[in-house]
C-alpha positions as CSV (number, residue, x, y, z in Angstrom):
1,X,-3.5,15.5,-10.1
2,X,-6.9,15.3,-8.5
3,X,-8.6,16.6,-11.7
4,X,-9.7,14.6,-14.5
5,X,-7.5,16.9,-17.3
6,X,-4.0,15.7,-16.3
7,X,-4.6,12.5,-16.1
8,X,-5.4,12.6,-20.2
9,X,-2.0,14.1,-20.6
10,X,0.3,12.8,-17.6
11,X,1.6,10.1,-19.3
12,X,2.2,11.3,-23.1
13,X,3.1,15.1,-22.1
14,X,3.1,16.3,-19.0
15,X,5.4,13.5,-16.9
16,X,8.1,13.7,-19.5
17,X,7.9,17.8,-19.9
18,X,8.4,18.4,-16.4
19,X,10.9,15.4,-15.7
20,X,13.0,16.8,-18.8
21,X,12.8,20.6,-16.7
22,X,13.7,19.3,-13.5
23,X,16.4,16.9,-14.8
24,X,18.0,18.8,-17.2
25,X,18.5,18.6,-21.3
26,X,21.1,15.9,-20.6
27,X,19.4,14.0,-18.2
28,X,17.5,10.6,-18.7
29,X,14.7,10.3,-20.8
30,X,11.7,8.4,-19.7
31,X,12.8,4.9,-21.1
32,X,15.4,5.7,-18.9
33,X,13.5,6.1,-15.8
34,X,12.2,2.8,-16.5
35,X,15.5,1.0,-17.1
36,X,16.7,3.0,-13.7
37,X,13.5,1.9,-11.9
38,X,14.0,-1.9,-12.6
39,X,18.1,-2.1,-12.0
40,X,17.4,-0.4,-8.7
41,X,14.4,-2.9,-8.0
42,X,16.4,-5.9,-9.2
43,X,13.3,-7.4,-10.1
44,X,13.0,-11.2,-11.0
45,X,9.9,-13.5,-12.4
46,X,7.1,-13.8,-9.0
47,X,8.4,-10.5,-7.1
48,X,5.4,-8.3,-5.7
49,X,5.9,-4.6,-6.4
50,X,4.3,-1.9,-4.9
51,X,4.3,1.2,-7.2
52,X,3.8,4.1,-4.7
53,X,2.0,7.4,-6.6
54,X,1.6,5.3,-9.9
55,X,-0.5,7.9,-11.1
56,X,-1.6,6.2,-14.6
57,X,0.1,3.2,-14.2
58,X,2.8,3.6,-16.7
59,X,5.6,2.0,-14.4
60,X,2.9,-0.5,-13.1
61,X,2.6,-2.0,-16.0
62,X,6.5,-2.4,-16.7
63,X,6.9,-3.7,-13.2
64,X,3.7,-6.6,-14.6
65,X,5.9,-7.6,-17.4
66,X,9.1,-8.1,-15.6
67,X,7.6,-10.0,-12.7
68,X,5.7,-12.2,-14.9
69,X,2.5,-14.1,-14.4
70,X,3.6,-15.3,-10.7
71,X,4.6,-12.1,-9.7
72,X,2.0,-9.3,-8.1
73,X,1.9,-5.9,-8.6
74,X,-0.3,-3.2,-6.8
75,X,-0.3,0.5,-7.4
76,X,-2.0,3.0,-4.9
77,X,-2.5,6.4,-5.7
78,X,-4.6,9.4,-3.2
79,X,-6.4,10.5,-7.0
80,X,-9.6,8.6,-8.3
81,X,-9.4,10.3,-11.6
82,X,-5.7,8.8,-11.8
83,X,-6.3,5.4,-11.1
84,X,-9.3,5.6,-13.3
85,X,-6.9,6.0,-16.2
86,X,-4.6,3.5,-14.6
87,X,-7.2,0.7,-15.0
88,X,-8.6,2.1,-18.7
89,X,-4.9,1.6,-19.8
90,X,-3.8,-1.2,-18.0
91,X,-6.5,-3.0,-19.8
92,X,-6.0,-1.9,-22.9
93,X,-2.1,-2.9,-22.9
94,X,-3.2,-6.3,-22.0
95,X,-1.2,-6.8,-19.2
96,X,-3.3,-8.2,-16.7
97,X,-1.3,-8.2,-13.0
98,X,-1.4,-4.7,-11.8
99,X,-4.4,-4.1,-9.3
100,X,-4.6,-0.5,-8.2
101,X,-5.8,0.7,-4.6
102,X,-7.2,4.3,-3.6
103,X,-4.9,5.3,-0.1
104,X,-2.8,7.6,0.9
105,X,1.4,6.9,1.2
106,X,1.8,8.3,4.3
107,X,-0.9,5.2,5.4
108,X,-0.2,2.3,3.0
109,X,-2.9,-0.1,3.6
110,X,-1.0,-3.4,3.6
111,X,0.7,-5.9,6.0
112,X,4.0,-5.5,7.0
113,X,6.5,-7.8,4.6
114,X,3.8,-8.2,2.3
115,X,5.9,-7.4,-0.9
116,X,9.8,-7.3,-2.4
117,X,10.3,-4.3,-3.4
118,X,8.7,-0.6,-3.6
119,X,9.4,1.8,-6.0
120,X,8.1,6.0,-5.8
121,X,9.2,7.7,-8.5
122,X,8.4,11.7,-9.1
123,X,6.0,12.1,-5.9
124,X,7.9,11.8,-2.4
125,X,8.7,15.2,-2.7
126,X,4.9,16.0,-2.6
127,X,4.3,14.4,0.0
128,X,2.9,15.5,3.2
129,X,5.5,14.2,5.5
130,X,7.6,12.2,3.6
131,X,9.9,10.2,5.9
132,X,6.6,8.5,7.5
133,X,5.7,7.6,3.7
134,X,9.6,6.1,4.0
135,X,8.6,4.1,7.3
136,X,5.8,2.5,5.9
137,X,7.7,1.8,2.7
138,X,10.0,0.1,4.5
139,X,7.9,-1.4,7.1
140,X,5.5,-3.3,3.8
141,X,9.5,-4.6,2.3
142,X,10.3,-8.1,3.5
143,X,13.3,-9.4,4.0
144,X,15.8,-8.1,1.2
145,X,13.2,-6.1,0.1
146,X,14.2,-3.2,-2.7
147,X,13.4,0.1,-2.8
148,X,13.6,2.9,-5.9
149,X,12.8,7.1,-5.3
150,X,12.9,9.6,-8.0
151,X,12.6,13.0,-6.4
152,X,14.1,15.9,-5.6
153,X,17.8,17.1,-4.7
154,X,19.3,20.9,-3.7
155,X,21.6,22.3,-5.6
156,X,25.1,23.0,-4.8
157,X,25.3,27.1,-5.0
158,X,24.6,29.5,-2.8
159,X,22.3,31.3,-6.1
160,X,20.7,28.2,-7.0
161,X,19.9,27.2,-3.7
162,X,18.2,30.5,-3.0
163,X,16.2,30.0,-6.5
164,X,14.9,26.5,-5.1
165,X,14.3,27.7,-2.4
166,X,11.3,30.3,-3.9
167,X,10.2,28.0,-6.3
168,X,9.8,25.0,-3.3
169,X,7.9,27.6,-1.2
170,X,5.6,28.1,-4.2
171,X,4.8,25.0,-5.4
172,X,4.8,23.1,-2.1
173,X,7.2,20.8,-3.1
174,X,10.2,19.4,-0.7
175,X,13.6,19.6,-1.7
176,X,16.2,17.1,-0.3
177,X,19.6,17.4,0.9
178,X,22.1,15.3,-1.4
179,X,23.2,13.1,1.0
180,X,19.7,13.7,3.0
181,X,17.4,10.7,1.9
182,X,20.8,8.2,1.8
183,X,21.3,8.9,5.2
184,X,17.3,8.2,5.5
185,X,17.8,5.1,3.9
186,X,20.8,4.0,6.2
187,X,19.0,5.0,9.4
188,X,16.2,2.4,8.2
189,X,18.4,-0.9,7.6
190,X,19.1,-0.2,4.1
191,X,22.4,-1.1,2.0
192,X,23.9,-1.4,-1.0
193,X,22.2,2.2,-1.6
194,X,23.0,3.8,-5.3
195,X,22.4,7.7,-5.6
196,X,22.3,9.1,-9.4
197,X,22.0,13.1,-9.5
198,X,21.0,14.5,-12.6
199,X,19.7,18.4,-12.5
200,X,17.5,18.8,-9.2
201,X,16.7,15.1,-9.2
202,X,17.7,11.7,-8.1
203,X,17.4,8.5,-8.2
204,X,18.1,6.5,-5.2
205,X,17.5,3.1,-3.6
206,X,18.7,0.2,-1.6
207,X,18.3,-3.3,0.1
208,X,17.1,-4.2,3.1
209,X,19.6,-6.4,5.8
C-alpha cells in the first residue's frame, strides 16, 4: 500500500479482487459496499465523515455526494502515494469536499466530537492495535455519532479456523471473533449495532448514546 504500483490498480482491480476472495462468490459486490457503508452511516445533507484508511478515496467521494455542499468530509490514510491518487481522482470527479490528511488510525489527529460519523472499511484488520484505532474512532464521534467497519471475521470450523489461522500468521492480518468487535462496540457506548457476515468478512456498526 506504501508503493506507488497499487495505488494505479486499488481501486479498478485489486480492492474488488481481494474483497470478492475474502467475501465469497455470493457476497456483495463493491456497489454494495457502498450502499452498506451509507445505511450503516445514516448519512444526511451537512454530516462530517471521517473515512479511516480511504486509500484512493473511492468511498470519500460517495460520502461528498451524500453529505452535500454543507457537509465535510476528511479522509486520512498512513500512505503518501495513496492519498496522492486520492486528491488526482477526487479532482477529476469533480467533487470538491473531501480533504485528505497523512496520519496514522491508531493517532487520529482531530478533536474529540469533531465529526458524525466514521466509517473503516477493509483496513482495521491491518492495523497495528486495532481496538485503540476503535477508541479514537469513537472518541472523534459526537453525540449520535455513526460508525461503519468492514473487516475480518473467523470462521466457524474447527478446519477452517486452523486454515485462517496460517494465512493470518502470514499475511499479518487480524482475524475477529464473530461476536468479538460487537461486544467492542457495546463496551464503547454503542447501540443499535447491525452485524452482516458474508465469507470471512463483516460489516458492522452502530450509534453512539
Amino acid at each position: 500500500m506504501l508503493s506507488g504500483v497499487v495505488p494505479r490498480v486499488y481501486e479498478r482491480w485489486w480492492r474488488p479482487a481481494l474483497g470478492r476472495l475474502m467475501k465469497g462468490v455470493l457476497g456483495p459486490g463493491m456497489a454494495d459496499e457502498h450502499r452498506i457503508a451509507r445505511l450503516l452511516l445514516g448519512l444526511s445533507p451537512g454530516d462530517g465523515v471521517l473515512d479511516v484508511a480511504c486509500g484512493t478515496g473511492n468511498f470519500s467521494r460517495d460520502f461528498a455526494r451524500s453529505v452535500g455542499p454543507a457537509g465535510l468530509v476528511v479522509g486520512i490514510d498512513v500512505s503518501e502515494t495513496m492519498l496522492t491518487r486520492a486528491v488526482g481522482d477526487t479532482r477529476r470527479s469533480g467533487v470538491e469536499q473531501p480533504a485528505y490528511v497523512r496520519g496514522d488510525a491508531q493517532e487520529l489527529p482531530f478533536r474529540d466530537r469533531s465529526f458524525d460519523a466514521v466509517c473503516c472499511f477493509a483496513a482495521f484488520h491491518l492495523f497495528a492495535d486495532p481496538m485503540r484505532a476503535l477508541d479514537r474512532m469513537t472518541a472523534v464521534l459526537g453525540p449520535r455519532g455513526r460508525i461503519a467497519l468492514f473487516t475480518s471475521v473467523r470462521g466457524r470450523s474447527a478446519p477452517l479456523r486452523t486454515v485462517e489461522s496460517v494465512l493470518g500468521a502470514r499475511s499479518g492480518a487480524r482475524l475477529f471473533e464473530r461476536r468479538e468487535l460487537v461486544h467492542a462496540l457495546e463496551e464503547r457506548g454503542f447501540t443499535e449495532i447491525r452485524q452482516r457476515v458474508t465469507g470471512i468478512t463483516q460489516f458492522v456498526g452502530g450509534r453512539l448514546e
